[in-house]
N, C-alpha and C positions, 0 to 999 in steps of 0.2 A: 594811731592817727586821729582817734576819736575821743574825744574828752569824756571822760563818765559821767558826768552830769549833761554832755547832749545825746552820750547813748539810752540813757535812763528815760529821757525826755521823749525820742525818739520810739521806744520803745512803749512806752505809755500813748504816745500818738497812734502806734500798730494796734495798742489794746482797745484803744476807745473806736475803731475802725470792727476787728475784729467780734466783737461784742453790739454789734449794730442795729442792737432791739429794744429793749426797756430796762437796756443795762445806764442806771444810775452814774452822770459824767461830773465829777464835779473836781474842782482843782484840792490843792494844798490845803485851802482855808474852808474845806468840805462845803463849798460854795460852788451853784449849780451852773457848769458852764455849755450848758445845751443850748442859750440863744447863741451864743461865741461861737458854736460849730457848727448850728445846723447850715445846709445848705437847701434849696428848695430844687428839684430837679426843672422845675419849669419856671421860667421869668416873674419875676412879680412874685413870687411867695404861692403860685396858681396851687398850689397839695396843699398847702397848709390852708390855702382861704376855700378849700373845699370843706376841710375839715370843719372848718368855724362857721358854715354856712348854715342855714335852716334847713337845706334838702337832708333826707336817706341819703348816704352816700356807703357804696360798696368801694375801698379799695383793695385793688386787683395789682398779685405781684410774687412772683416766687422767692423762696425762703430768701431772708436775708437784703430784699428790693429798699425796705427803709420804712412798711408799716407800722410798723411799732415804734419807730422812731418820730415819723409825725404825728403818731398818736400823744406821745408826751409830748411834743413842740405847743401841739393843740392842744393840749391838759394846761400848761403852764402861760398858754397865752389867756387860759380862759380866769385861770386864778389870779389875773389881775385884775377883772374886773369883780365887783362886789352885789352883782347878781344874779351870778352864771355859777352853773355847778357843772365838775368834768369828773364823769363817772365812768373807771376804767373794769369790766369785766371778762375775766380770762375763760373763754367758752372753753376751751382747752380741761382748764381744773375745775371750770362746773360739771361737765361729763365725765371728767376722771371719777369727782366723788359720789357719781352715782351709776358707776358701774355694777353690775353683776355679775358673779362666776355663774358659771356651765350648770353647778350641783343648786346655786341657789335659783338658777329662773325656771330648772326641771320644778325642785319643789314649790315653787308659787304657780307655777301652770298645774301641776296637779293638783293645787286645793283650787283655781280658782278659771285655770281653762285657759286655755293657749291666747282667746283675744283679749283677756285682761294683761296677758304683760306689756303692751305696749301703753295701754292707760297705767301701770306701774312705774315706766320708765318716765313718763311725759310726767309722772308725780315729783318725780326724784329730778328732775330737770328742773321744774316748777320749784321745789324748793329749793334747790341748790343755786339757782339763781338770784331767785329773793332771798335768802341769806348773804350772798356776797354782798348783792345789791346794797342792803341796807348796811353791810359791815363796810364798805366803801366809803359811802353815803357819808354817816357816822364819821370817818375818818380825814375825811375831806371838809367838813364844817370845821369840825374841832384842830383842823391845821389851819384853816381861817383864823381862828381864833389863836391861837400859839402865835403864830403871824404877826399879831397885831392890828390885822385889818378893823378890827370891832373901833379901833381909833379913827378911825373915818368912819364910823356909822354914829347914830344917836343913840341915846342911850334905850330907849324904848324898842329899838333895833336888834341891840346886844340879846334885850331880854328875849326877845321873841324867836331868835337865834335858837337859845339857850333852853328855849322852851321845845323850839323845832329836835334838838340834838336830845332831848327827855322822848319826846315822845317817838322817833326814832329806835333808841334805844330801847322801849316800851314794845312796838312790833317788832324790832329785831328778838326779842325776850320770847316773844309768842310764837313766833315762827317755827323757835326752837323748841320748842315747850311742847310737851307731849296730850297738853289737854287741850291745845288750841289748834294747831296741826300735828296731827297725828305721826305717830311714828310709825309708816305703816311698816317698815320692813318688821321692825320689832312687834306690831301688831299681828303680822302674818305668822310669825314662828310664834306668836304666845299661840294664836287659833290652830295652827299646824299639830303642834306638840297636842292641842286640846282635842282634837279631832280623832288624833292616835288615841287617845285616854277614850272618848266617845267609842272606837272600833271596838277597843278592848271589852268595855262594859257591853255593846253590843252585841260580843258573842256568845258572854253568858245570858242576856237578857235582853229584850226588845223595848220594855220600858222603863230601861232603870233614865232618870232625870236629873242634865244640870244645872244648878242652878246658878245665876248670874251675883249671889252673894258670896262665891268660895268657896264650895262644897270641894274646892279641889284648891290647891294652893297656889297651882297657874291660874288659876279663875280667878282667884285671890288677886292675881299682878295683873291680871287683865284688865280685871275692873279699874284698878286703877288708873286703868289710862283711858277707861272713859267706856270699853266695852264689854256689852254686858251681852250674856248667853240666855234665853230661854225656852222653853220644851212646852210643849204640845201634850206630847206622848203617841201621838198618835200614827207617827210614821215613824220608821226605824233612824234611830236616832244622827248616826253618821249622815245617812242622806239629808235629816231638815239643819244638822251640822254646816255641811256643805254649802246648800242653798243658803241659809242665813250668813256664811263670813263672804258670800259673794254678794248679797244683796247689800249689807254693810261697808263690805270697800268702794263697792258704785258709791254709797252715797258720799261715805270720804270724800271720794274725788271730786264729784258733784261739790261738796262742799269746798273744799280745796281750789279748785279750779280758776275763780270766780280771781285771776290776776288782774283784772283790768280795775275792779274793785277796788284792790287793793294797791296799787299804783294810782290810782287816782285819790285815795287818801293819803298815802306818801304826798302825791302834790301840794294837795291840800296844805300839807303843815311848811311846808314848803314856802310855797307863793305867801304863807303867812309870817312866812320867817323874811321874806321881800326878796324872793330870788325868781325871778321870771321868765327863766332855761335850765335846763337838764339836760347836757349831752352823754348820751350812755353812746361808750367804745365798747366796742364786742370783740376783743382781737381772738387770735390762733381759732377762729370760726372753721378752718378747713384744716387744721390739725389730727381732728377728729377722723374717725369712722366715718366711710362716704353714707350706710344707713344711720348713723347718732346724727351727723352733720342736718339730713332733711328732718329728722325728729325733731330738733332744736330748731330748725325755720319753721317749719309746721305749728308747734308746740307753742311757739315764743316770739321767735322775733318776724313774722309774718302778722301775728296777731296785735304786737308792740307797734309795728309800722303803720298798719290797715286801720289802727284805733287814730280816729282823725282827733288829734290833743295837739296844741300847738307847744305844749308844755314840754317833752320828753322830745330830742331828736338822736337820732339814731347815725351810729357810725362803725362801720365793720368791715373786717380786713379778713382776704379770703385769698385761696388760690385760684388764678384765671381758671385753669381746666377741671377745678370743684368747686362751681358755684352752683347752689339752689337755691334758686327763687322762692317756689312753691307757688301762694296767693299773691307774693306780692306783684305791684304791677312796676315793669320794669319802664313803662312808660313815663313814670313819677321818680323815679328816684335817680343820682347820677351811680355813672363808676369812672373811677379814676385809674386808669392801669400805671403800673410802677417799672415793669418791662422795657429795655430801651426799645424794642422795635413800637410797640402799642403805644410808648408815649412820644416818640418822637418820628412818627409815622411816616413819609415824605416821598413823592410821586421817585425827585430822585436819590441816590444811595448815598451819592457822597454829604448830601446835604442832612440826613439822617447820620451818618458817621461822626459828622464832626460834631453835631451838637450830642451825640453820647459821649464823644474824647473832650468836649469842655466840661461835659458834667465829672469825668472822671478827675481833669484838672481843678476845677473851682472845688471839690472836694478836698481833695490832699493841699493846696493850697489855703483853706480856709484853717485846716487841722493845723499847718506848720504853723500858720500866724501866730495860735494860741498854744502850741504845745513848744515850738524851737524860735531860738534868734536865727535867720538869716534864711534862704527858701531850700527849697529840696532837693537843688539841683547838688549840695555840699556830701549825698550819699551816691549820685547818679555818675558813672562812668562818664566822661566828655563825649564820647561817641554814640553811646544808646541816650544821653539827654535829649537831642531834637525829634525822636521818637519814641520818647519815652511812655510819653500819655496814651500815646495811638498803640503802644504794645501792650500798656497794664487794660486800655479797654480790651482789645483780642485776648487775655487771661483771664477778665474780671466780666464780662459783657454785661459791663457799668455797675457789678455789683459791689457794695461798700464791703459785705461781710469777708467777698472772698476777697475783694482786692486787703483788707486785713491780715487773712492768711498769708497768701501770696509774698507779703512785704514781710511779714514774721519769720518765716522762711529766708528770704534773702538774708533779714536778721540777721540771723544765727549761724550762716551759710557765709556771710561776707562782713558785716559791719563789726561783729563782736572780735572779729579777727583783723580790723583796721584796713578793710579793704572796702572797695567800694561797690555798686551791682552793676555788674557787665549785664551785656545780652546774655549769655551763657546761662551766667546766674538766675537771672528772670525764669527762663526756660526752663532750667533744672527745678525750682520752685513751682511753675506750675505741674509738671512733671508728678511730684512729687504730694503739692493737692488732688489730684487727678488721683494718683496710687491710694493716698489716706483718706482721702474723705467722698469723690464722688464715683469711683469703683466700688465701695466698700457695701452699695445697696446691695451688689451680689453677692461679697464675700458673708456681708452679718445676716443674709436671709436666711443663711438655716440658723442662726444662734437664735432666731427671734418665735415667738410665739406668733401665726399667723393662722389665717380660715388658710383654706385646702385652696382653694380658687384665690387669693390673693398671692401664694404661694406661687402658684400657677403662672400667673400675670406677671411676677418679678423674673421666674424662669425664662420666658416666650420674649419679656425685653433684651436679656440679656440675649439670647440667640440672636434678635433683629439687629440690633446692637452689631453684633460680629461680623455678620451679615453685609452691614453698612461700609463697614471697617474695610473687609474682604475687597467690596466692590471698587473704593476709593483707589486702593493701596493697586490693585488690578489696571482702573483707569491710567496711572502713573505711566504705569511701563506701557501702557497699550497706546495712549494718545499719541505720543509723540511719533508711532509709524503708521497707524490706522486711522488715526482722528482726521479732522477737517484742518483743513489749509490752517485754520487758527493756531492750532496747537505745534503746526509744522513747522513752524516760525517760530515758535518761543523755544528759550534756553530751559527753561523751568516749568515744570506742569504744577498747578494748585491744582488738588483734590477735593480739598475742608469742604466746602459747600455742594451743596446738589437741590433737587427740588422736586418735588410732588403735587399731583391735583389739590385744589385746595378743598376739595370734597374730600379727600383722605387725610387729611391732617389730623384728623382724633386716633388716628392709629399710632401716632407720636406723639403722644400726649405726657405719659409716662416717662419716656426719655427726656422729652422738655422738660417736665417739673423736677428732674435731679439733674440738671446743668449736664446729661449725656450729650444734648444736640442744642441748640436754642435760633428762637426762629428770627430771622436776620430781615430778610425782605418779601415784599409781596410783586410781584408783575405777572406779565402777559408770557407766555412761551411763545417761540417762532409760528408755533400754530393758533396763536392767540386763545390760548386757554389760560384761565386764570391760574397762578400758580402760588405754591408759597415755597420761599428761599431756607433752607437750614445751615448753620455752619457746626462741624463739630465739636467737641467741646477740644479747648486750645492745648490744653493738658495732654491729651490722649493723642494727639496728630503730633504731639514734641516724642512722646514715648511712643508711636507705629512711624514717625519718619514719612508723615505729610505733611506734606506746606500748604501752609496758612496761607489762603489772600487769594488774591487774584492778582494778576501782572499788572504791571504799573499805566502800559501804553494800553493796556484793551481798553474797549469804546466802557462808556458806565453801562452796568446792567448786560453786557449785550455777553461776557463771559458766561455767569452764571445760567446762562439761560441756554449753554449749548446745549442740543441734543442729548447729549452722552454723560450730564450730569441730570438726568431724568432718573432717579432711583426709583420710579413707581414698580415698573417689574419687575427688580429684585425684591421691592417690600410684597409685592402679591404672590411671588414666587415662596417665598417667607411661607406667608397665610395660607398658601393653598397646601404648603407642607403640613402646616404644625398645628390652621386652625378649621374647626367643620364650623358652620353654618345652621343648626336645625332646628326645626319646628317643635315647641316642647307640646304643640296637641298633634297633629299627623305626622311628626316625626321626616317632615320632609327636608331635603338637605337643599342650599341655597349655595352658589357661587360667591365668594368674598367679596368681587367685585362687585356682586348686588348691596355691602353694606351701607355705604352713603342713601342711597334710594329706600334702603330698609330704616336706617334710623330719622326719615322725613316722617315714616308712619308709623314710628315708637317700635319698631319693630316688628310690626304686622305680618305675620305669615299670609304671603301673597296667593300662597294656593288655598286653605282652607280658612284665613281672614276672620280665625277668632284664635288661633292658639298666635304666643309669639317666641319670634327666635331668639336663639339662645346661642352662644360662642363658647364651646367646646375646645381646648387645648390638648396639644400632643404631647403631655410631658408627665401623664399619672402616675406612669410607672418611674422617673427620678424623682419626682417631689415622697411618693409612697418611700423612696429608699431614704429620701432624706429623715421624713420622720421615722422611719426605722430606727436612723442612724444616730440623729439626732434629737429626738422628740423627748427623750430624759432631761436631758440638757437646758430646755429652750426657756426664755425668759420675756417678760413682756417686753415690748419696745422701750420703753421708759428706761426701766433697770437696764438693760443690757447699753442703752446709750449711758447710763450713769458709770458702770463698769467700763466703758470705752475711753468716756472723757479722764478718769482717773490714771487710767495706764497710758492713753495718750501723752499727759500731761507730764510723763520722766522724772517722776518722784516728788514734785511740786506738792506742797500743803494744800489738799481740795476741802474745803467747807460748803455748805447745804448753797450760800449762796452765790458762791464762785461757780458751783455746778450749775446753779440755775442758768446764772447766763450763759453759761456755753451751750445750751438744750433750749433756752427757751422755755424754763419752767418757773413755780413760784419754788422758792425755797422751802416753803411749807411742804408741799409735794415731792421734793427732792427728799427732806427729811424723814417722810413719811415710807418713801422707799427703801431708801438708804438702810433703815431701820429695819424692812422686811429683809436686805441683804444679808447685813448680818447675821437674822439668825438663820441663812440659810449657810452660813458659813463661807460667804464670796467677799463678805466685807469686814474690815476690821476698824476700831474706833481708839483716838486716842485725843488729849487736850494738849492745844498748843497756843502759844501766846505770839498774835497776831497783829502787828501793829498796834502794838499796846491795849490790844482785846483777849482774850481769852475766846478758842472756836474750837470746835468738834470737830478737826480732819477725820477725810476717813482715807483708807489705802485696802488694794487688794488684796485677798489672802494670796499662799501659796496655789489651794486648789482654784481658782477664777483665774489666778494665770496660766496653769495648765489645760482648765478645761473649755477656758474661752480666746485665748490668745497663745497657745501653742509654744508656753511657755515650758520647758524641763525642768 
């Protein structure tokens, strides 16, 4: 029914949807068509003229809302002008490359004391930042220059460019360079290992002396990176050991520290090369570790912000329910949220509805322009067409990534086989996202490498979760004989939505930010308390057999708000099972119901008003069997989504940067893994000739099917 050249089409229209991050769009003639697609979710370009603006700006938006895709709209709008720089860094893989194992922060805490590791980490942050920074930097003048722009400059211009891109490349050198910022990790193990050597001479003798010239052949490599050892005598040697490699990395740091310095010489050559903006993108900012995540605001971009430079503006892409501030002031800066409820906020529901079902349309409409001849309705069933937009929002709730999915599935479900997407189809495909990808937090948390307590968290969701489930699927059959006149009347009872204090909302936070529930509306209850509305996720109510929506004739607003879709006492009935309350200084225990009131005063224990509380879960003894069970096994987050996307993928050729985009990672990182896969023996490598490229697929072994996907 379908011609191969508009299935092929079609299907590259699913990809560029599916892939809806800092995946690189560009047509046939490797010519970039990201102005041809974007859409702006608010009138007038309102996200993109945030981006380009002089404020701070935080945008707020769960995975897949279109961060990263305005962040390139904004890169490309900026590199049209010729004296604007758009500087993209991935907080993501600046924290990756300064992570620590377990064995190495024991041993840097015992040469150097439990409160230098966090001045260790803010080092490794500190630099891994200003190396991107300046490899960015670096890379974005010199595509000026490829470009051709220097032909619209003068020639006195070019040079001074070219001088900016020397001396660049000059502190990018130093950065790296072990005499000019230190290499401490490498510094710490030359002092470590020397310190063992000092124990040993100390047990034969109390003043044997070393000397900062080599008397030892790690002294030898020490010196060469700048540090040098010397003795007294007069104390036993390990201990003035000791104190000296601590005295000495303070001053590192000290030295080291001093970014502001050194960004403001960045400017310097800068503003001299005639470029008079800098906008640094900070994207996958909540990616992270919730402790790395305030490290990096503390450490960096609080300090970035609060340095009042008109030169440097800031642009950062977070999740709504992991944002830290820290210092900054939130009074100064915008946020933009990417959510359809947050961005299209509206006293009433239908009037918020419709403007997320046009964003959902002006999107897929914009794509068909540029990807097909003729509109979308030539894949749409005649009968699900006039509701087509208003069903892929209830699948998609307005998100480009899953509505991607979503149509991938129908794909391969209906078009590939010359058929068209019914409703059926729709459903079975959300269905079907719902089974593979937004369940899967539960199924892949024991394969994953987690703390004890975040383990814990994913467990107590999933309960609540069931919980929810239970309650709705109960309401069904119980409305229609016990409810209120409302429900007496209708042929059909919806379930999907319910609602809670809006003082309890942080207790579904978790579920929101994995598309389990997402939050729909805000009003008043019949008792005039503020509320906030949830809908389930649409996937999940197609596979338990509840219906979506609310009835067509109810007044607006006036369904959702009955009584009997008040979930708050199952959710406390929940907590009062599964979670205690207690005081980590008097050990007193607190009612759940006090948590709202307790998190106004950071958690203040109300009776003894210095210790504070702490949220204990009832799941120790399953998460303890889990690592039992599974704790051999378990792999970082990273790898173990790298492992996923390969076997997801049904034997497809995966290379470093095909995996990136479906993760959200840089390729360089992907590689980096990939390569530890292998040799744990989960991953195999072989060369394949890739649209006329030559790439490094990788594919599972036998044992990573067996031991991570329950493969025979």
């Amino acid at each position: 029914m379908f011609k191969e050249e508009t299935r092929n089409s079609l299907r590259n229209l699913i990809e560029s949807l599916k892939r809806y991050n800092r995946y690189d769009l560009r047509n046939e003639n490797n010519k970039s068509i990201l102005k041809d697609v974007y859409v702006d979710p608010l009138p007038d370009n309102g996200v993109l003229k945030s981006a380009l603006n002089d404020n701070t700006c935080f945008f707020t938006g769960r995975r897949g809302t279109g961060k990263s895709t305005v962040f390139l709209m904004a890169q490309e709008m900026i590199r049209e002008s010729t004296n604007k720089l758009a500087i993209y860094v991935d907080v993501k893989s600046v924290y990756g490359q300064t992570e620590l194992s377990k064995i190495e922060l024991k041993k840097y805490s015992d040469a150097l004391g439990d409160e230098a590791i966090d001045s260790l980490k803010s080092y490794l942050i500190h630099k891994s930042f200003i190396s991107q920074f300046l490899s960015e930097t670096i890379k974005e003048i010199s595509d000026y220059l490829k470009l051709g722009i220097r032909e619209r400059w003068f020639t006195d211009r070019t040079q001074r460019v070219n001088e900016a891109v020397k001396g660049l490349n000059d502190w990018y050198k130093q950065v790296l360079s072990s005499d000019s910022y230190r290499d401490i990790p490498l510094f710490m193990e030359s002092k470590i290992a020397e310190k063992g050597l000092t124990k040993q001479q100390d047990e034969k003798s109390n003043s044997v002396e070393i000397s900062g010239d080599g008397s030892f052949s790690l002294n030898k490599f020490a010196s060469k990176l700048g540090f040098g050892v010397k003795s007294k005598g007069t104390k036993s040697r390990l201990e003035e050991s000791s104190h000296e490699l601590q005295k000495e990395f303070k001053d590192i740091l000290t030295l080291y520290f001093d970014i502001k310095s050194l960004l403001g010489s960045i400017a310097n050559l800068l503003k001299n090369a005639g470029f008079e903006r800098t906008y640094i993108f900070l994207d996958d900012f909540s990616e992270v570790e919730e402790e790395a995540a305030k490290m990096i605001v503390d450490v960096l971009v609080a300090p970035l912000n609060n340095w009042s430079n008109d030169f440097y503006k800031l642009k950062i892409a977070a999740y709504p329910e992991r944002i830290y501030y820290g210092e900054i002031d939130k009074q100064k800066i915008d946020e933009i949220p990417l959510d359809f409820y947050d961005m299209y906020a509206s006293k009433k529901l239908t009037d918020l509805e419709h403007k997320a079902i046009d964003f959902t349309r002006r999107i897929l409409e914009q794509r068909t322009q540029v990807y097909l001849d003729g509109d979308f309705s030539q894949f749409v069933e005649a009968s699900l067409w006039p509701i087509f937009y208003e069903e892929l929002f209830k699948a998609t709730m307005n998100n480009p990534r899953r509505m991607g999915y979503i149509l991938l599935y129908c794909y391969n479900s209906q078009i590939v086989h010359g058929h068209k997407i019914t409703t059926t189809a729709l459903r079975e495909a959300t269905i079907k996202h719902y089974n593979t990808k937004d369940e899967a937090i539960f199924r892949d948390n024991i394969k994953i490498q987690q703390a004890f307590g975040e383990r814990l968290m994913v467990q107590s969701q999933k309960e609540l979760l069931q919980a929810i489930i239970n309650k709705s699927k109960e309401l069904s059959k119980d409305l229609p004989e016990n409810g209120s006149q409302l429900f007496k009347r209708l042929e059909k009872i919806y379930t999907s939505h319910f609602f809670v204090l809006r003082d309890f909302e942080f207790l579904l936070g978790t579920l929101e930010h994995n598309f389990l529930i997402s939050k729909y509306h805000e009003l008043k209850d019949r008792d005039g308390r503020e509320i906030t509305i949830y809908s389930l996720n649409y996937g999940l109510c197609q596979k338990e057999g509840i219906l979506f929506g609310r009835p067509e004739k109810t007044e607006e607003g006036k369904y959702f708000t009955e009584r009997a879709f008040n979930y708050l006492p199952t959710i406390q009935s929940f907590l009062r099972k599964f979670i205690i309350v207690k005081c980590s200084n008097c050990n007193e225990t607190h009612p759940t119901e006090q948590l709202p009131a307790l998190k106004l005063y950071d958690m203040m224990c109300p009776k003894c008003r210095t210790g504070k509380c702490e949220l204990s879960l009832g799941y120790q003894s399953l998460v303890e069997e889990i690592e039992r069970l599974y704790g051999d096994i378990q792999l970082p987050e990273i790898e173990f989504e790298i492992l996923k996307v390969i076997n997801d993928g049904n034997g497809g050729f995966w290379y470093s940067s095909l995996i990136a985009a479906e993760i959200d990672r840089s390729y360089q990182f992907v590689t980096t893994h990939a390569e530890r896969l292998i040799k744990l023996e989960l991953l195999d490598k072989s060369k394949k000739m890739i649209d006329n490229q030559e790439r490094t697929v990788y594919f599972l072994t036998k044992k990573a099917k067996i031991r991570y996907f329950d493969e025979d």
